[in-house]
N, C-alpha and C positions, 0 to 999 in steps of 0.2 A: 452255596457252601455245603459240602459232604456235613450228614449226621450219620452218627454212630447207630447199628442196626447188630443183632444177634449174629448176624455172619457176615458182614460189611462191614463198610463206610461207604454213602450211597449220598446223589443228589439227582434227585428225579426233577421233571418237565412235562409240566401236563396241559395238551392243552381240548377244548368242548366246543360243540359242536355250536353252544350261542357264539364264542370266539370267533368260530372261523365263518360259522353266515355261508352264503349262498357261493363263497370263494371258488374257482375252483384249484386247479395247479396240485405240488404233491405237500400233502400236511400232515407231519406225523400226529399219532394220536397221542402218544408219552416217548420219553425218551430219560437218559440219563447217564451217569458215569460214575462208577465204584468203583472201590480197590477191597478187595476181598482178604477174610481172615482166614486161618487155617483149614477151620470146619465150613470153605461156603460149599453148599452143595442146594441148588435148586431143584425143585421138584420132587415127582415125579409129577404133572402136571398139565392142562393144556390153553392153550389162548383163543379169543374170537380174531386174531388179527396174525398179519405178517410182522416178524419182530427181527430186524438185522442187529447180531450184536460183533463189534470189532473188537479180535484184543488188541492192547497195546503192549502188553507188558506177559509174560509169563505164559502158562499152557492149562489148559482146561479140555475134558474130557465131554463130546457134547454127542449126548442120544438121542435121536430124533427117532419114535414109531422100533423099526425091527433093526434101524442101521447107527452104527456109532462112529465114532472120529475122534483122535484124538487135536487139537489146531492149537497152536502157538503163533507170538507175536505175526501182525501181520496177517492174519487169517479171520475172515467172515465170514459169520453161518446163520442160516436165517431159520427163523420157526415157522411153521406152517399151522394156520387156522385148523384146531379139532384134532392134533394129531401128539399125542402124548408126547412131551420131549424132560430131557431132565441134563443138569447139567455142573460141572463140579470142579474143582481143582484139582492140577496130577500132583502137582511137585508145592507143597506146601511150601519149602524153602525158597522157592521161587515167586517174588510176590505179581499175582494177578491181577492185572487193570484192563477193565471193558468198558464203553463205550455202546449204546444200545440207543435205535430210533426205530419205532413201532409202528404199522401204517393198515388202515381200514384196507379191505379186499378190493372196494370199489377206487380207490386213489392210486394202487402200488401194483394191478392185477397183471395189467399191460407189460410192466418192467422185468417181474417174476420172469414171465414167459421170454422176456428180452435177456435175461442172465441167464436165461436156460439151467433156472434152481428148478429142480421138484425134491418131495419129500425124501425119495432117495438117494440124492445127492444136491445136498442144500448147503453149499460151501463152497470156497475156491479161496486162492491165494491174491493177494497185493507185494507186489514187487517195490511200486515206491511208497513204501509205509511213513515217509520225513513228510512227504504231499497227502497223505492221508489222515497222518495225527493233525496237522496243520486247518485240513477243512474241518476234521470234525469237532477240530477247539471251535473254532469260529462258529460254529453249527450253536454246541453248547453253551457257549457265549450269549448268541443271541436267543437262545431260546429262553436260558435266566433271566431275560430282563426285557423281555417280547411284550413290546406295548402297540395294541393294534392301532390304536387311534395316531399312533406315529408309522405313517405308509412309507415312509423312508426305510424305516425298519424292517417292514414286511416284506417290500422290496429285495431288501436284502439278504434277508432270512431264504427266501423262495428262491433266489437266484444262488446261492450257495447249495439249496439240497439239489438244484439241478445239475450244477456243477459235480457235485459230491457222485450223482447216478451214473451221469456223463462218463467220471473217471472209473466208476467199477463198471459198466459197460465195456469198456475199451478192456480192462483187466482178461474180464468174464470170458470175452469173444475168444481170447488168443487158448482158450481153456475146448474149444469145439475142434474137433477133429471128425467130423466126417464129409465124406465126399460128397461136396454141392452138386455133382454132376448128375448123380443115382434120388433123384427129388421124389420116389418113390418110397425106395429106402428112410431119406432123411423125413418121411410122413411116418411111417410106420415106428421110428426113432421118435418122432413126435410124441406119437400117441404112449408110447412106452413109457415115455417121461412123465407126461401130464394127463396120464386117464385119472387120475383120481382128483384131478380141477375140473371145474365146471366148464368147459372143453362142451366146441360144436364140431362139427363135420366141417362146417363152415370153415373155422377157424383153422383148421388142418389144412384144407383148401389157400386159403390168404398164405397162409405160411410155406406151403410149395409152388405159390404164384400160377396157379392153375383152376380153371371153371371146376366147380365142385361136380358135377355131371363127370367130367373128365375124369375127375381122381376116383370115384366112385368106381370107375368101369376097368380103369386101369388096374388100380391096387385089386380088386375081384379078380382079376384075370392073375395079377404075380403073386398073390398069396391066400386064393381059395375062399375069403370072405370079403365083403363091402368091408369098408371103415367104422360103421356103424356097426357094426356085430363082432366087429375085432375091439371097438373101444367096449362095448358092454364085456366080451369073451375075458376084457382084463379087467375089467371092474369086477364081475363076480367071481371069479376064478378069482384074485385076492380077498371079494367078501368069506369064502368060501374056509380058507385059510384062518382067515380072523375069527368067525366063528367057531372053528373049530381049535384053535389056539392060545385064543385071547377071552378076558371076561368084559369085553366092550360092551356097552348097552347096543342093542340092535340099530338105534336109532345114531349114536356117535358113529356106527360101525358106517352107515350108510349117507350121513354127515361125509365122511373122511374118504369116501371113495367117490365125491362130488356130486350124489344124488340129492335134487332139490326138498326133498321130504322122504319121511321115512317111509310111507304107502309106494312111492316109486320107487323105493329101494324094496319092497315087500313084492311089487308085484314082478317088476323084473325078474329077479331071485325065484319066483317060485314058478315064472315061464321056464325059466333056461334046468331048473333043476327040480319042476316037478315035484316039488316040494315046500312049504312057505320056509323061511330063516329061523322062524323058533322054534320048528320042527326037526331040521335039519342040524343043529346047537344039540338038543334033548339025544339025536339018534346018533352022535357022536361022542358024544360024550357016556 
């Protein structure tokens, strides 16, 4: 049942890690459904997890990092772990309704990169929105009253979010437009998208269906660097940016550009630019 909150009416869905035990499958971590008052305005702000939120009803302006959108009925946009997002109502007289199911890095990581969402384009359209409200009542349905000791339930629960991915999969794909032919290109497109996820050489590889030796020697040959020096050349070249733009701590800065610690984001940085990041902050500013 919705309660009454300072810029809602909200009913959240939480569910912990004693809950879900050694499970594995896709398990959000909270979820929920509001209908917002004139003043909602979230953020500015950021999360440890991936958070898809659906409208159903109305238009809402959503910023994520340096890019904004405005999405109406019909439209999901997802948050990205560590990466400022903020989000708000356009049309007051229009009443706004969302729909939100939140998911750890390690359960949802695979799919990200299957919707082909990164931080700069973390959205796309649903065409049959009547099949979409429909699963994610049933979603919030069972999450309000999710008893695990009843595996029926669980069952059910798990086979609906899969369905639910299933359907924005199919959505998401018809939203790719580049040429399957040019598998160099569509690597280098890769890396564009998702230098700032914790992204391997490897995975760039799987993803053009080709021995990573191969793409190595190729992409060197069509565009003057390995892969590996083209994914760092974009990671710092945006740290670079941020630094000099933004008041990010060094450490969220190098969090957000998918470096596993902030010493590897220190020491990269001060390879490629000869300078450490707190130095390079100070001489610009």
């Amino acid at each position: 049942m919705m309660q009454e909150f300072d810029k809602e009416y909200a009913e959240f869905f939480y569910l912990t890690s004693e809950m879900l035990g050694g499970m594995g499958g896709i398990w959000p971590l909270r979820g929920g459904i509001n209908r917002a008052k004139s003043n909602y305005h979230i953020g500015p702000r950021f999360i440890e997890c991936y958070s898809f939120h659906f409208v159903m009803e109305g238009t809402v302006k959503f910023v994520q990092g340096e890019n904004q959108t405005e999405l109406q009925k019909g439209d999901v946009f997802c948050q990205f772990p560590h990466i400022i997002y903020e989000y708000y109502t356009t049309s007051p007289d229009l009443e706004l309704r969302m729909c939100w199911l939140a998911f750890s890095k390690q359960r949802i990581k695979k799919i990200i990169h299957l919707l082909n969402l990164t931080p700069q384009k973390s959205y796309f359209r649903i065409n049959d929105y009547f099949y979409l409200n429909d699963q994610l009542e049933k979603i919030c349905t069972l999450l309000s009253k999710l008893d695990f000791t009843n595996f029926k339930e669980v069952i059910e629960l798990q086979s609906s979010l899969y369905n639910l991915f299933h359907f924005l999969l199919n959505h998401a794909s018809q939203d790719v437009s580049i040429d399957i032919s040019d598998w160099l290109q569509r690597s280098k497109n890769y890396l564009d998208n998702h230098f700032t996820e914790d992204i391997t050489i490897k995975d760039v590889a799987e993803y053009a269906g080709v021995h990573r030796s191969y793409l190595s020697k190729s992409f060197s040959k069509r565009f003057g660097m390995s892969p590996i020096q083209y994914l760092q050349h974009q990671r710092l070249e945006k740290g670079k940016k941020m630094l000099e733009s933004t008041d990010y701590a060094i450490s969220e800065i190098a969090s957000s550009l998918g470096y596993p610690s902030l010493y590897a984001f220190t020491r990269a940085f001060s390879n490629y630019c000869k300078i450490p990041p707190t130095q390079y902050r100070q001489m610009k500013r």
